[in-house]
Structures are given as C-alpha cells and as structure tokens.
N, C-alpha and C positions, 0 to 999 in steps of 0.2 A: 690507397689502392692504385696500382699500374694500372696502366692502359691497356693493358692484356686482360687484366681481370674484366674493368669495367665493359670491355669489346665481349666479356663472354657473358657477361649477365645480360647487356644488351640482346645479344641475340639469344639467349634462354627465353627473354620476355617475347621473341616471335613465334609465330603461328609454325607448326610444320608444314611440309612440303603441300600434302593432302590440304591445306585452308589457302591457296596462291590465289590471287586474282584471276586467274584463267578456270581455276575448279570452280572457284564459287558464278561467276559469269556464266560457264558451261553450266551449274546447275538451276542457273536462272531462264535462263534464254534457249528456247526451242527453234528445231528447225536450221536453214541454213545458217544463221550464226552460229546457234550450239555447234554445228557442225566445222565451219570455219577456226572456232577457236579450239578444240579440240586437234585439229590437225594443227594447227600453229603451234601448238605447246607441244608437241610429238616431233614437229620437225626442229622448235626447239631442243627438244631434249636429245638429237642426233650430237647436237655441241656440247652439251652435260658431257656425252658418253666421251667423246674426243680430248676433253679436258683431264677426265679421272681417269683415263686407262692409258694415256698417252703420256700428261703429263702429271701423272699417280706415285711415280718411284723414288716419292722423296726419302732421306732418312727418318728413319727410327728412334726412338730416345737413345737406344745402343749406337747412333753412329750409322747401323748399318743399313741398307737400303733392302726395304723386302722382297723385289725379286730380283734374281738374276740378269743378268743378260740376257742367258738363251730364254729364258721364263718373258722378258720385256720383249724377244723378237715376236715370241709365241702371241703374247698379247699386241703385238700393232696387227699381227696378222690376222687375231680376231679381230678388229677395228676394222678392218679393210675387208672382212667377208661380212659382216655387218652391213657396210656401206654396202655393198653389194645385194642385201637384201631389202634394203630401203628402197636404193636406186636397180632397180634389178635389168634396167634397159641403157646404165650407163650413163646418162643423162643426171650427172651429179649439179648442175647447174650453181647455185651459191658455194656448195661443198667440194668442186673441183678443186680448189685450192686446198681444203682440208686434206685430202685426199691425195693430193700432189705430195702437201708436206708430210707428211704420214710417210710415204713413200721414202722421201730423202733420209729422215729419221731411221726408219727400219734398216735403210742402205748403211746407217754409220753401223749401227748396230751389228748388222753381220760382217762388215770390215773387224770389228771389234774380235767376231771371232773368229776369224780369218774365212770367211764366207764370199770370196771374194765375186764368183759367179753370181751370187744370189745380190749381192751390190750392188752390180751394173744390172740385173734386170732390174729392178728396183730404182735406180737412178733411170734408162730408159724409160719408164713408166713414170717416172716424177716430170720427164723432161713431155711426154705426149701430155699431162694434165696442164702444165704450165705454158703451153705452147696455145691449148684451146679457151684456157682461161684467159690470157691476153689478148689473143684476137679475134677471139668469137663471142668472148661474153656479154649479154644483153641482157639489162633486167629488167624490161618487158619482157621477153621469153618464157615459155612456162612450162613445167613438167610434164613429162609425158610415164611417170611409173604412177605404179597404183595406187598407191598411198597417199601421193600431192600432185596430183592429175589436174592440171587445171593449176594450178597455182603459180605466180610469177613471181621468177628469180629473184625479184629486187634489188636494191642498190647493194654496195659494196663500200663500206668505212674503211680506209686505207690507213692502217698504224704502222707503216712501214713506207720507206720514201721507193725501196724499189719494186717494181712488176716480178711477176711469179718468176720469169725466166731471169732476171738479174739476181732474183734472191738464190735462186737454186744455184747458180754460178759463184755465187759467193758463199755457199752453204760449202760445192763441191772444192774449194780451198783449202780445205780443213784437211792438215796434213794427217788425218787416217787413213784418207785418199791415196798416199803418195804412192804404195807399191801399185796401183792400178792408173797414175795417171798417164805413164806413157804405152798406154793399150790404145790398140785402134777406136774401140769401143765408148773409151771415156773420153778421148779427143773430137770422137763423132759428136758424141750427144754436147761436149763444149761450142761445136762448130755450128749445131741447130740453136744450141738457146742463145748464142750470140747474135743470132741472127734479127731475135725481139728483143731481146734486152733492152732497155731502159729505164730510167726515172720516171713518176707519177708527176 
C-alpha cells in the first residue's frame, strides 16, 4: 500500500467536520465560552473560505483547471465582498493581509486578461492594506464589526522573511506587469511601498 492509500484511510477513520473540537466544546459549555468558541471557529472558518476559493483552481484528472480566469477573477471578487460582510467597518485586523493579498492575486489575474485598469486599482488597494498592516498592526487591538466586536487581533506567525509592503513589491516584479510598469500609477504605488519595505 502507498502512502497515498494509507493517507486516505487514515483520514476515512476521522470524524467529519460537524464532530471538531470546537462543536463538541460548543455543545458542552454554556454561556460566555459557548459563545467565545463559536465565534473563534467562524472567524476561523473566514481562512477555510480564502484557502478554497483562492487557492481552489487546481488541475483536474484531465489536466485541465476548472475554472477559467474570467470565472477565478469572479471568484476573488466574491472573496473580497465576503470579507466585506464580515468586516463591514473595514477594520479587517488579522485579515488585512488576506485581504491585501487577495488583492495582488486578482491584479495578475485581470493583467492576464488584459484588464489593465482594474490591476492598478487592485494593486493600489493591495498597496493601502500593506501599508496599514506594517505600521499599524497591533494585536492587542480589537474589533470593532459585529460579528467579532470585542475580540483581539492577536499575534501574527510570519512564514515569510518579508513585511506585506516588500512582499507586494516583489509580487509586482512578475513580468505580467511589464506593459503597466512604466505608468505613473504603478511607479506611484512602487514609491509608497518602498517607503516600509523591509525584512521581519
């Protein structure tokens, strides 16, 4: 038996989604815990949603990838009114970064179809999120939308050596770029994020 087999009978023997640690807790515990962990597995599950529809468009057993481009731009942009229903005062706090990147992503994507206006808004929008997540973020801080009102930011695991504005400056490298880099527009927003740029 491969390791692929053995990986999937493994996980045949787990519980589904409905039996996690957080359901069964929630149906034990009344009151402000229940309530606590219930919103914790909700603002977890905002990273679920960024994982599978973001990064969803793997190949097919045919090779071919299920949805389009224009179908993948459609869907970041559901992602990002999503996020906007979560966060409905802006105040994306841990998710600013999701949110930034999201942003760059979608930006190659309409390069790809020659979208070139809808790039650079999408690149400026990347560059305000990555701007406020390096110098403002605190994870004491705490929400101010409805849903996680009251709840603090918390830390940030860095898998990456650069800050949001070095990464997007190295995202916007990527020669899909080229016919927009000598626009005033894409040379502006290089001149802001150069400005935080650096290493963790």
């Amino acid at each position: 038996v491969d390791q692929t087999e053995k990986a999937i009978e493994l996980a045949n023997q787990m519980p589904d989604r409905n039996l996690t640690r957080e359901n069964l807790l929630s149906s034990i515990y009344d009151g402000t815990k229940r309530f606590e962990i219930n919103r914790q597995e909700l603002f977890d599950d905002v990273n679920s949603l960024f994982l599978k529809m973001i990064y969803g468009n793997t190949p097919l057993d045919t090779g071919e990838k299920p949805f389009s481009n224009e179908e993948m731009i459609d869907i970041h942009n559901k992602f990002l009114a999503i996020m906007d229903i979560f966060f409905e005062d802006g105040n994306f706090g841990f998710y600013r970064q999701t949110v930034g990147w999201t942003n760059i992503y979608l930006a190659k994507l309409y390069m790809y179809s020659g979208k070139n206006k809808e790039a650079l808004e999408c690149l400026l929008i990347a560059k305000q999120h990555s701007i406020i997540a390096d110098t403002q973020y605190d994870a004491e801080s705490t929400y101010t939308c409805l849903l996680f009102r009251g709840k603090q930011f918390g830390g940030i695991t860095h898998n990456i050596t650069q800050n949001d504005c070095l990464h997007q400056l190295e995202e916007m490298n990527d020669k899909i770029f080229d016919s927009v880099r000598e626009t005033s527009a894409f040379k502006e927003i290089i001149d802001e994020l150069s400005k935080f740029s650096k290493y963790h």
